[in-house]
TIKE-676964 format. One line per 10 residues: for each residue x, y, z of N, C-alpha, C. Coordinates in nm, 2 decimals. Atoms other than C-alpha are relative to their C-alpha. Example, Ala and Ser with C-alpha at 12.3 -4.5 7.8 and 13.67 -1.06 7.14 Angstrom:
BEGIN
0.09/-0.12/0.00/1.23/-0.45/0.78/0.09/0.12/0.00; -0.09/-0.11/0.00/1.37/-0.11/0.71/-0.08/0.11/0.08
//
This chain:
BEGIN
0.13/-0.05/0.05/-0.45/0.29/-0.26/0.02/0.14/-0.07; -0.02/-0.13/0.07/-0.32/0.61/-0.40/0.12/0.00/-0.10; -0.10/0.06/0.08/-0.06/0.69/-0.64/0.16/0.05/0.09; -0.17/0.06/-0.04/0.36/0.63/-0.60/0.02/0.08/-0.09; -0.09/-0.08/0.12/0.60/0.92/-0.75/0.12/-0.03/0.02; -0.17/-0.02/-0.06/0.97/0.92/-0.75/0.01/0.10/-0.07; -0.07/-0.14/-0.03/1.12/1.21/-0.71/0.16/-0.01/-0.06; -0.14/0.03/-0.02/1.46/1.23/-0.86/0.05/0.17/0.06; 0.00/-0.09/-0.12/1.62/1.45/-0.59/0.14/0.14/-0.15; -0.10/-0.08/0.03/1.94/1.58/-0.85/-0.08/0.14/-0.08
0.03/-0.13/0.13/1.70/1.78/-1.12/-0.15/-0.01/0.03; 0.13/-0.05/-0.04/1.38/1.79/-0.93/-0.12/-0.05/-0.08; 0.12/0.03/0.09/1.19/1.60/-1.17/-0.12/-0.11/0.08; 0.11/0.09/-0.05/0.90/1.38/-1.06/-0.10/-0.09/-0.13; 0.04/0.07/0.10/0.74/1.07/-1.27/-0.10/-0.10/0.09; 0.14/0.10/-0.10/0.42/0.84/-1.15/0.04/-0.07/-0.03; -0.05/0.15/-0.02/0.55/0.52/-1.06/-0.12/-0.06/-0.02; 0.11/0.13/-0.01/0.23/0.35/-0.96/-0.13/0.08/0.01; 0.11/-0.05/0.01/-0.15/0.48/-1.03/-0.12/-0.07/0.01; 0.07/0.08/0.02/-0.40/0.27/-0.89/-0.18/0.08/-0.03
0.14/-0.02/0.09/-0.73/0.33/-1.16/-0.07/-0.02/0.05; 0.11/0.07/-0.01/-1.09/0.27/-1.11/0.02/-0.15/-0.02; -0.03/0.13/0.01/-0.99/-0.01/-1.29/0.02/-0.13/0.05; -0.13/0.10/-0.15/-0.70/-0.17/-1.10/-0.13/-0.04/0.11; 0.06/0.03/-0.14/-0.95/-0.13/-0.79/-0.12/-0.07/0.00; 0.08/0.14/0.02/-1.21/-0.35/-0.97/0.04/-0.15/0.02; -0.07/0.11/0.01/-0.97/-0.59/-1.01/0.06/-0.08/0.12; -0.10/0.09/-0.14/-0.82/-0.66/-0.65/-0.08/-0.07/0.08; 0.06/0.11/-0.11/-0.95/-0.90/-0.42/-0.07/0.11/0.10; 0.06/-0.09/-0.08/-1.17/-0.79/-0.15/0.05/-0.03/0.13
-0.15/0.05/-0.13/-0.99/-0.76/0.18/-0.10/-0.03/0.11; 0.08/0.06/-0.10/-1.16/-0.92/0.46/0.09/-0.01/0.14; -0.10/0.01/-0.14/-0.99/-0.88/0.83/-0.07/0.01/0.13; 0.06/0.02/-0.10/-1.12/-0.95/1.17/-0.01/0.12/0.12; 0.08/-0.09/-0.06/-1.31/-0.71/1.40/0.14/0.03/0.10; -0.15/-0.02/-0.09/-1.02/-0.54/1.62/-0.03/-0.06/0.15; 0.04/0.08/-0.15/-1.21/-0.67/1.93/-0.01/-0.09/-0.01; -0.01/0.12/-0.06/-1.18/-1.00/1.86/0.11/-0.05/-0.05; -0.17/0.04/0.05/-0.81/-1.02/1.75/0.06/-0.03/0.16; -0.12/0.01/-0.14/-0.53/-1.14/2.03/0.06/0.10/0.01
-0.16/-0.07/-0.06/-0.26/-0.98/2.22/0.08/0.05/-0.15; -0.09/0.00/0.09/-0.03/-1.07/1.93/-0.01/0.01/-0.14; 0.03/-0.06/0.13/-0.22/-0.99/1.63/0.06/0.13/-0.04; -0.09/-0.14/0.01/-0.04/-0.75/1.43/-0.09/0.13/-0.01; 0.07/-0.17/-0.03/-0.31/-0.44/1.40/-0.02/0.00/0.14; 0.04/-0.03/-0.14/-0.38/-0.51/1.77/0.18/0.05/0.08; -0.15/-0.04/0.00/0.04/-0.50/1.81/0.03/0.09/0.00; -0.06/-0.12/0.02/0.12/-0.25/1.65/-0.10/0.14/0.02; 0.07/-0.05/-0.01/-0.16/-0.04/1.73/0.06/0.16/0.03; -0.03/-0.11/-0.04/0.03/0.23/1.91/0.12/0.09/-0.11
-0.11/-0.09/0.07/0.31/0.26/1.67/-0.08/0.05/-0.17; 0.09/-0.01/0.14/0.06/0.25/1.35/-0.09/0.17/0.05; 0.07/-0.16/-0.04/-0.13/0.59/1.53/0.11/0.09/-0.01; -0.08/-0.15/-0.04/0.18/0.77/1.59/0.02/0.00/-0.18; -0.07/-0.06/0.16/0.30/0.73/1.20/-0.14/0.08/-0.05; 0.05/-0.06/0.08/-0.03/0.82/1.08/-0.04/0.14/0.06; -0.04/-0.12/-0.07/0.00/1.12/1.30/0.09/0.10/-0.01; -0.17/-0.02/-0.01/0.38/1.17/1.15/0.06/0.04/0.07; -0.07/-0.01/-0.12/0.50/1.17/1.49/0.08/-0.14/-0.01; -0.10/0.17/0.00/0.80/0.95/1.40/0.07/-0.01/0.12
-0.06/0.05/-0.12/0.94/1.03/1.73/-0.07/-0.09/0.10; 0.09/0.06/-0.04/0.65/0.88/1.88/0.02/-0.17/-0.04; -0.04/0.13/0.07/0.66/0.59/1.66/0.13/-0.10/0.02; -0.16/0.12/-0.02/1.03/0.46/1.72/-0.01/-0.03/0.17; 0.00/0.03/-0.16/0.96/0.48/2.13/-0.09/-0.10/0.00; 0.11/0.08/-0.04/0.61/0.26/2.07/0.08/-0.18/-0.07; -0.12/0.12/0.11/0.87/0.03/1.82/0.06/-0.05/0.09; -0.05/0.02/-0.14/1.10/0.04/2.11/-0.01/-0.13/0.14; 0.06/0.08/-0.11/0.91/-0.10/2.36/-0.05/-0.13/-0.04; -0.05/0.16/0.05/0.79/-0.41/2.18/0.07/-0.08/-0.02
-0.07/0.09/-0.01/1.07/-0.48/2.07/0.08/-0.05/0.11; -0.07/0.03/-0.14/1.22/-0.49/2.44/-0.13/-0.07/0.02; 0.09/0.05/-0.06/0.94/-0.67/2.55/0.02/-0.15/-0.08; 0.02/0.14/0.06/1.00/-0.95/2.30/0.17/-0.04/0.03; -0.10/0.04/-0.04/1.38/-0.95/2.41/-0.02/-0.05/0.10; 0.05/0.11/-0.11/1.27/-1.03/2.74/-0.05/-0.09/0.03; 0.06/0.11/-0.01/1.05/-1.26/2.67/0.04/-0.13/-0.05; -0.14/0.08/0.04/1.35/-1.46/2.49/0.09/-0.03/0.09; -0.07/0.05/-0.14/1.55/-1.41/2.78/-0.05/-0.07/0.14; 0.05/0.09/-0.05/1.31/-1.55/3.02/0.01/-0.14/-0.06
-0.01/0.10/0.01/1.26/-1.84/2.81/0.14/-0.11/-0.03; -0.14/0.09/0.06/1.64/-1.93/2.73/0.02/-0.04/0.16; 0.01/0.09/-0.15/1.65/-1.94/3.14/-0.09/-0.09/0.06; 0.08/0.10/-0.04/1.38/-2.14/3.17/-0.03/-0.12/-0.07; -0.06/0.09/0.13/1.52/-2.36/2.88/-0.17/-0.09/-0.07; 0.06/0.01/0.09/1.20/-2.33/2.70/0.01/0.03/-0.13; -0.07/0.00/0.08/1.23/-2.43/2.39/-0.17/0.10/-0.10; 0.11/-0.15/0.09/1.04/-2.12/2.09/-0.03/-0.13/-0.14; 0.04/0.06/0.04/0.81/-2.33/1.90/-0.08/0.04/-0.14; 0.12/-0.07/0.09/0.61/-2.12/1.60/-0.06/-0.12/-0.06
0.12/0.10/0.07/0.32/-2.22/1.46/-0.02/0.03/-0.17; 0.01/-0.02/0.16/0.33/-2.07/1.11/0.10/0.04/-0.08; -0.14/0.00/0.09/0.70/-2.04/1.00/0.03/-0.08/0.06; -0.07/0.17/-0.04/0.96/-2.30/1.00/0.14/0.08/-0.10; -0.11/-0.05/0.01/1.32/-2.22/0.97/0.05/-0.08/-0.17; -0.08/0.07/0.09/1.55/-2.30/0.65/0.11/0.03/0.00; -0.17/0.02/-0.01/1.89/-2.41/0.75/0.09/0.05/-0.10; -0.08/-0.07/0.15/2.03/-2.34/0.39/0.03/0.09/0.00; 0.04/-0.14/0.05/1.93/-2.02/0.34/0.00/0.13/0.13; -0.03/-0.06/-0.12/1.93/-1.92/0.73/-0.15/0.11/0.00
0.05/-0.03/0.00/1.57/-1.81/0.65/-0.15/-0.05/0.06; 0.11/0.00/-0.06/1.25/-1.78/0.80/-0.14/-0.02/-0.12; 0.11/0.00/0.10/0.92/-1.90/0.55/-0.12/-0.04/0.04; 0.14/0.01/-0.01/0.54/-1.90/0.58/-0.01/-0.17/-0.03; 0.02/0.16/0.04/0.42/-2.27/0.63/-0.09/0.01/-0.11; 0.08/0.06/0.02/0.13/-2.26/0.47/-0.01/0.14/-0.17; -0.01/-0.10/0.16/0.26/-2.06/0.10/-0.08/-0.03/-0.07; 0.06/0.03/0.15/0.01/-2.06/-0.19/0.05/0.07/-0.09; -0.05/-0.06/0.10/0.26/-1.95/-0.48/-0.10/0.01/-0.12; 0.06/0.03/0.14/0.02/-2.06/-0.77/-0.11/0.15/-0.03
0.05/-0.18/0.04/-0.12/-1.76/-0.98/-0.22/-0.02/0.07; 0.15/-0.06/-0.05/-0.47/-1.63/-0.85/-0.11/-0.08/-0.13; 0.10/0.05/0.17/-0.78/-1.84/-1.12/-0.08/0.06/0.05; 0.15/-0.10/0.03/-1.08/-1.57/-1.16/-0.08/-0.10/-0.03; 0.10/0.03/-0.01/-1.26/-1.84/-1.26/-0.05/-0.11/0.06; 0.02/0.09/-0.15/-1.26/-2.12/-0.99/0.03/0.10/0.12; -0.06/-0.12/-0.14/-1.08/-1.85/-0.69/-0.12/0.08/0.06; 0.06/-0.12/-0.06/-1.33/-1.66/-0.52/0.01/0.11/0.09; -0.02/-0.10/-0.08/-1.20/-1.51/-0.20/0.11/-0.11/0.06; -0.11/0.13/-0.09/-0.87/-1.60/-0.01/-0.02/0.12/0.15
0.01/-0.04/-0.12/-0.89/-1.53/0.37/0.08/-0.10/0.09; -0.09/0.15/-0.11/-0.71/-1.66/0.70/-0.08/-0.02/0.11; 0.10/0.07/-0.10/-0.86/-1.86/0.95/0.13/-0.06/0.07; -0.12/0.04/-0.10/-0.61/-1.92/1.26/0.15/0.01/-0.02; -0.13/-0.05/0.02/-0.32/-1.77/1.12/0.06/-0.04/-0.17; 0.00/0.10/0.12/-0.38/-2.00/0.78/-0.09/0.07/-0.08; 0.04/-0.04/0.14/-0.41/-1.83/0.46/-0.09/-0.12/-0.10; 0.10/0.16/0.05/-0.69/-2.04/0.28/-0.05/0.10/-0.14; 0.09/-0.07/0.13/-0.85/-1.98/-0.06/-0.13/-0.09/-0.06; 0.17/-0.01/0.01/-1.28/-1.96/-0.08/0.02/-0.06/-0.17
0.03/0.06/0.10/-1.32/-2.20/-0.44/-0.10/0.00/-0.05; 0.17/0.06/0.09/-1.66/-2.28/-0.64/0.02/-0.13/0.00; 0.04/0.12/-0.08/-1.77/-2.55/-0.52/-0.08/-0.10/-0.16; 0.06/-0.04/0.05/-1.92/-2.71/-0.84/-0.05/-0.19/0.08; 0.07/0.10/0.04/-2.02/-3.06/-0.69/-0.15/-0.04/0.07; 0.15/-0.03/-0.06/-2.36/-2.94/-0.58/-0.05/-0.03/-0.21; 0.03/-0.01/0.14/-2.42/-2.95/-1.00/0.03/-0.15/-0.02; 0.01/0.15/0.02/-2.26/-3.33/-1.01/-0.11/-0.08/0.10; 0.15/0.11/-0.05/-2.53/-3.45/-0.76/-0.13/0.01/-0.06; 0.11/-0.01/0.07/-2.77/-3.26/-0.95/-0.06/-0.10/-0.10
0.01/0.13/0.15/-2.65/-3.47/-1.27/-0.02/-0.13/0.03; 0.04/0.13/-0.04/-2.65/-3.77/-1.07/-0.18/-0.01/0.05; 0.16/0.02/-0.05/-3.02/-3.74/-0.95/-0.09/0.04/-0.11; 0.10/-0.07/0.16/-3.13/-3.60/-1.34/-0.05/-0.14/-0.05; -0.04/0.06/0.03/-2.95/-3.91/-1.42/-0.11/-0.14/0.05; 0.07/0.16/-0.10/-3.12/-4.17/-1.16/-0.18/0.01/-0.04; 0.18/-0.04/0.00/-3.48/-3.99/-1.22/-0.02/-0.09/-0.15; 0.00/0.02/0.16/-3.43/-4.04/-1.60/-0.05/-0.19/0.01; -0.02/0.18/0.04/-3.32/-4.44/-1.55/-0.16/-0.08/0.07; 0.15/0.07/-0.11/-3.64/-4.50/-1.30/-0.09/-0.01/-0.11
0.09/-0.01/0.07/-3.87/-4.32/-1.57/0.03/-0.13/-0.09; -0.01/0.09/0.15/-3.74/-4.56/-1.83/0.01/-0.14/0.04; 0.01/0.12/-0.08/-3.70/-4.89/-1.60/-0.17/-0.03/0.00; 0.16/0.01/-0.01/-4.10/-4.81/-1.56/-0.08/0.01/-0.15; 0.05/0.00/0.13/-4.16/-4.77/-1.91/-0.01/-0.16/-0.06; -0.08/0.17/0.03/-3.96/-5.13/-1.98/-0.09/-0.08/0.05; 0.10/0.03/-0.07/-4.19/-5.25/-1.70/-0.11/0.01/-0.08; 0.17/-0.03/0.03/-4.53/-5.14/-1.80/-0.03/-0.10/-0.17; 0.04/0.06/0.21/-4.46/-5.24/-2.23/-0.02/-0.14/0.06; 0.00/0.16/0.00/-4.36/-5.61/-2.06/-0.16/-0.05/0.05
0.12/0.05/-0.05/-4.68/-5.59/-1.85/-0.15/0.00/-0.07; 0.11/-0.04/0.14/-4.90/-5.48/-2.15/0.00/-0.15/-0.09; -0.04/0.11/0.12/-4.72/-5.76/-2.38/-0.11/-0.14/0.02; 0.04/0.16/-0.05/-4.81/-6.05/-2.13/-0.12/-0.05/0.07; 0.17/-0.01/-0.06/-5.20/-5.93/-2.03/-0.04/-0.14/-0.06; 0.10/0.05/0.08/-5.47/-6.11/-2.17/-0.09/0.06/-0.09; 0.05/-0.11/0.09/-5.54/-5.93/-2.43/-0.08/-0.12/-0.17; -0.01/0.05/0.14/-5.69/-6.08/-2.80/0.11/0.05/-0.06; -0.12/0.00/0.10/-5.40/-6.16/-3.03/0.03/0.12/-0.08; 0.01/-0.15/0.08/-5.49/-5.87/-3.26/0.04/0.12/0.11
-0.03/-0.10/-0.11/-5.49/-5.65/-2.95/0.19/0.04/0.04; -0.14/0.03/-0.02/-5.12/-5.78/-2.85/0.08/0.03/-0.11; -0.07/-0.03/0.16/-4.98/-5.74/-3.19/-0.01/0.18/0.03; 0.03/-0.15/0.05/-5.11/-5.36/-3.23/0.10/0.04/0.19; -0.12/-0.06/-0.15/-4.93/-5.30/-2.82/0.11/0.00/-0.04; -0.11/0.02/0.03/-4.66/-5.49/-2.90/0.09/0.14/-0.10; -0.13/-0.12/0.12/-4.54/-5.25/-3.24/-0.04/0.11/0.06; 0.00/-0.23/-0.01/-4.66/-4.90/-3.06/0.11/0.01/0.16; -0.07/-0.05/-0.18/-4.45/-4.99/-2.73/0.16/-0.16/-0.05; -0.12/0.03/0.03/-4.10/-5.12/-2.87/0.07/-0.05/0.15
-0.12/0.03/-0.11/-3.83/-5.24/-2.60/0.09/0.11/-0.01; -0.11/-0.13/-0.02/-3.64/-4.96/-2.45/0.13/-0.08/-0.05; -0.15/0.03/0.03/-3.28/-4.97/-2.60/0.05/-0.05/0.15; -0.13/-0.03/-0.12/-2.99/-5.01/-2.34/0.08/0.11/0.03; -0.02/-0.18/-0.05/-2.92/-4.70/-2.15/0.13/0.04/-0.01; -0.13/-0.02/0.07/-2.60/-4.54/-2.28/0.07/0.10/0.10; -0.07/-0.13/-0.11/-2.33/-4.34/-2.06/-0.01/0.12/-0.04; 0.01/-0.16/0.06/-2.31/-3.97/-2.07/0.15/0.01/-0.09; -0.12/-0.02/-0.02/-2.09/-3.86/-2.27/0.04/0.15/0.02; -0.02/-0.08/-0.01/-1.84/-3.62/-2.18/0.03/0.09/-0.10
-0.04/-0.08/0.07/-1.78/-3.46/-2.52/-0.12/0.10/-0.04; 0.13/-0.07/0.01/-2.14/-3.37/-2.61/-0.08/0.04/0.10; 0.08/-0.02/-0.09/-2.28/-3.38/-2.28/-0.15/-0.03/-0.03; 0.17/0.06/-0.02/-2.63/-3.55/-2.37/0.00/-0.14/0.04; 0.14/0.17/0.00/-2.87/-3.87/-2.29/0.03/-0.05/-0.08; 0.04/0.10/0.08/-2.86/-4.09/-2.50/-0.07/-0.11/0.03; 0.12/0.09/-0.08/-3.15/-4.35/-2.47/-0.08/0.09/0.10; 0.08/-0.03/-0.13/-3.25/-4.08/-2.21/-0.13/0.14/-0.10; 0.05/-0.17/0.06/-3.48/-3.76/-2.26/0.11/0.07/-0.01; -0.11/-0.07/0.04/-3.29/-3.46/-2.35/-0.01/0.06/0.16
-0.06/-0.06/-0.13/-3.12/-3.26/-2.02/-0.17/0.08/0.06; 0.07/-0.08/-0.09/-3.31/-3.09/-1.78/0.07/0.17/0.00; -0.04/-0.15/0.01/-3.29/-2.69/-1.75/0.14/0.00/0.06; -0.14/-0.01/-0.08/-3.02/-2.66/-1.48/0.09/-0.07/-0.05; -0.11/0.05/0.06/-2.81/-2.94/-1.64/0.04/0.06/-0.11; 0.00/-0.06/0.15/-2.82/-2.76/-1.97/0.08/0.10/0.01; -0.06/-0.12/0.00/-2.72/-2.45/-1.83/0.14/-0.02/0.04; -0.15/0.04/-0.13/-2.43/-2.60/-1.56/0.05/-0.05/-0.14; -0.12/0.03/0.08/-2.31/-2.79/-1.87/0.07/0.14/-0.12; -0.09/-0.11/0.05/-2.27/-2.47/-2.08/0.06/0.06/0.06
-0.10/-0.05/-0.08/-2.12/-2.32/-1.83/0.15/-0.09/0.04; -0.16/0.04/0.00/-1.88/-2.59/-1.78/0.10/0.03/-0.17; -0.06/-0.04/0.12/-1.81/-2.55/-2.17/0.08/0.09/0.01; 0.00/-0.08/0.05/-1.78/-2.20/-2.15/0.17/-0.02/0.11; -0.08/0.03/-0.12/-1.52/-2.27/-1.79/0.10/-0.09/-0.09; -0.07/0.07/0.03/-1.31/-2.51/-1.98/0.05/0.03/-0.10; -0.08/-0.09/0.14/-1.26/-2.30/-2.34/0.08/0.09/0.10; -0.06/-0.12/-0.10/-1.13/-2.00/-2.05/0.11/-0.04/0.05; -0.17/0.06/-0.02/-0.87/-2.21/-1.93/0.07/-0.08/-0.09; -0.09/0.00/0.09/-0.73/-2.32/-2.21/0.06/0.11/-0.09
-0.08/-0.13/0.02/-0.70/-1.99/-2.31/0.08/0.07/0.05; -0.07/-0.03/-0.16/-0.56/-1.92/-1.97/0.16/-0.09/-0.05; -0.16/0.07/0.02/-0.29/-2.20/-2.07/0.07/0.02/-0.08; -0.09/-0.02/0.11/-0.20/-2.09/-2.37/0.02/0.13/-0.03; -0.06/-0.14/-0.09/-0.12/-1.73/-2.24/0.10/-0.03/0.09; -0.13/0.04/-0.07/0.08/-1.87/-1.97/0.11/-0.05/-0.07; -0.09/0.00/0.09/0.26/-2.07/-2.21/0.07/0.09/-0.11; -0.06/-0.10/0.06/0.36/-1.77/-2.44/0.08/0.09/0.11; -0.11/-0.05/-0.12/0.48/-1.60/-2.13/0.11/-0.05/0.04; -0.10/0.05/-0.07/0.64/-1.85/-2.00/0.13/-0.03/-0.14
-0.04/0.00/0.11/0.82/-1.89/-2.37/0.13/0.11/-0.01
//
């Protein structure tokens, strides 16, 4: 949260490594962490509690005794279990024979997207990442979609029930040419995004589909930045 100098110790000079801006601090994710009173035993701010007060106190002597003690406490609790040939089970790493390394189960390497990503948070030890949701907008389209076909099913309807009244001939004739036979109802398409055969979009669809527009030019700009990088 502040800035990073190095110091070079031979000629006393000093250069700003790292300066986090207004900017930068627009930019970071917003951090979200759980109330200290309802964390476990083994959560690490509840953990390390005693040794996290002495540093920011810079009582390092303090700090390596509170260090200390944990870590004897978790030797012991190794050595109980190896005599009680319980076997140590974790729940969110998982060993790698190869490499003789320890790795997070549940890794999300893939880069951060601004414009699907909303918020990443952990829920039971499991790093998760909060998405936009958008298929509250495809049921919209599907119910624009279904209203539209009724209206026009009831149109189809009504001209047939006009056609085949009892009307005088002359009467029938003059229905007949002002109430045509609805076409056949055409798919959406996805290039244009309109009706065809239907009315034109409804508000919300109109807008959600410019927005998808605008969402789909962004990431191909997105990919062809990555690709130059990656180049």
């Amino acid at each position: 949260d502040g800035e990073v100098h190095i110091n070079e110790l031979k000629n006393g000079n000093t250069e700003v490594f790292w300066n986090p801006t207004s900017e930068v601090r627009r930019q970071r994710l917003k951090r979200h962490i759980v109330l200290f009173e309802e964390q476990t035993d083994f959560e690490s701010e509840r953990l390390w509690q005693h040794v996290t007060s002495a540093i920011n106190k810079g009582d390092q002597h303090k700090a390596t005794q509170e260090k200390f003690v944990l870590e004897e406490e978790q030797r012991n609790a190794a050595r109980e279990r190896r005599e009680n040939g319980t076997e140590w089970k974790p729940l969110l790493f998982q060993h790698d024979i190869k490499t003789n390394e320890w790795h997070y189960k549940y890794e999300d390497l893939r880069p951060w997207d601004p414009l699907n990503d909303i918020a990443q948070f952990e829920k039971n030890g499991i790093l998760q990442t909060m998405e936009r949701n958008l298929s509250r907008m495809s049921n919209h389209k599907t119910t624009c979609i279904n209203n539209q076909m009724t209206r026009h099913k009831r149109s189809a309807k009504d001209c047939r029930r006009r056609k085949t009244s009892d009307q005088p001939s002359n009467h029938s004739q003059n229905t007949e040419s002002s109430c045509s036979t609805p076409e056949s109802v055409q798919e959406l398409s996805d290039d244009d995004g309109e009706y065809w055969g239907f009315e034109s979009l409804c508000t919300q669809c109109g807008k959600e589909m410019n927005h998808l527009r605008e969402i789909h030019s962004a990431v191909l700009s997105l990919q062809r930045s990555q690709q130059d990088i990656h180049r």
